[in-house]
N, C-alpha and C positions, 0 to 999 in steps of 0.2 A: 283334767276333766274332759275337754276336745278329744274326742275320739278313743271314749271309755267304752266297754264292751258292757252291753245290756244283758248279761245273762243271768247276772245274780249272786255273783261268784264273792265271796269276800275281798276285801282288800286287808294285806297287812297292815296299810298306811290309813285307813280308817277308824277314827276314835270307838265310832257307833256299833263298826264290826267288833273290832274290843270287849266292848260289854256286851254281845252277842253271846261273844265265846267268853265269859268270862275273865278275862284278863282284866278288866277295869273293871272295879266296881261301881256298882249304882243302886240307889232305892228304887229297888222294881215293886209293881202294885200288881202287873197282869199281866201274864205269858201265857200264850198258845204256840201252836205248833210253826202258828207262822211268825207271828209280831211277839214284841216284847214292851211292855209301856212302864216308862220310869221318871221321878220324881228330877224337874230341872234342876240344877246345881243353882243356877240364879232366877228361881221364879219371879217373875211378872205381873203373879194375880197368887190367891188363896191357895187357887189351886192352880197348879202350873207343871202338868204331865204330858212329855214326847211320847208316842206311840210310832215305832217304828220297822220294817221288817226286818226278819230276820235275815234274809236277803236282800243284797245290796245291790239298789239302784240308786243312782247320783241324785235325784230328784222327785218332784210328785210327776211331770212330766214325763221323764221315762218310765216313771212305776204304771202311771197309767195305759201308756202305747203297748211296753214289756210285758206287763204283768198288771193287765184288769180286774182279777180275782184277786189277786193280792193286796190291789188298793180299796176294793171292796173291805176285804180284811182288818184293815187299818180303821175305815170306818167305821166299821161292827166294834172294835174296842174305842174308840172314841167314845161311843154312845156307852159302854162298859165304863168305862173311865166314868164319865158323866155321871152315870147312875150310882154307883160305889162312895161317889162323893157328893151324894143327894144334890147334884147342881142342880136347879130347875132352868137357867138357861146357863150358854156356855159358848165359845167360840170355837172355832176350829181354824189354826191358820198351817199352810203348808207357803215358807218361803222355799221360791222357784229363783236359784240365781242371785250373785251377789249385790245386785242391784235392789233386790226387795229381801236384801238380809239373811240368806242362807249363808253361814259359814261353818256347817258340816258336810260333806258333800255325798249324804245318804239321806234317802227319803225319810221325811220323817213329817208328823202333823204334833203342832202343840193344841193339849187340849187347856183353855183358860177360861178359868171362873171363879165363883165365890165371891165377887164384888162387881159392881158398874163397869163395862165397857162403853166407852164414847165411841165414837163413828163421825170421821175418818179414824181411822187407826193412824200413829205414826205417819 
């Protein structure tokens, strides 16, 4: 990850690039031209959908520095996500680093809802 290039380029070694291109399958809900948002293998909540781009940056961090139209993008299907699955409120988390729980190392935001979130989180 130290000294990853921010261009957007896929990675072989990325699971998220995988189901980008197809090679791994996933319950996808909503694709555009830039993101693609899919059903978690271990949901969290009711609803429990990554939204992530199609292009690959290590983080929300880089995606934002790299590419701020695109994490704009991400946002706009969050609220898609949301709406599709009548949430009336919903979370949005992007883990930054494996200290706060990222272990894919592609930007992504999970959208969760359909029951009570407490606060703090984890």
């Amino acid at each position: 990850m130290a000294g990853e290039q921010a261009d957007g380029a896929p990675r072989d070694d990325c699971l998220f690039c995988k189901i980008v291109a197809g090679q791994i399958p996933a319950t996808i809900v909503r694709e555009t031209t830039t993101t693609v948002a899919f059903r978690d293998i271990n949901p969290q909540a009711p609803t429990h959908v990554l939204v992530i781009p199609k292009a690959h940056y290590r983080d929300a961090a880089v995606l934002a520095t790299a590419a701020p139209s695109l994490a704009a993008d991400l946002l706009r299907e969050a609220q898609a996500v949301a709406d599709e699955d009548k949430l009336e409120s919903y979370r949005i988390v992007f883990n930054t680093g494996s200290g706060a729980g990222q272990t894919v190392w592609h930007a992504h935001a999970h959208i969760l809802g359909g029951r009570g979130l407490q606060w703090p989180p984890g």
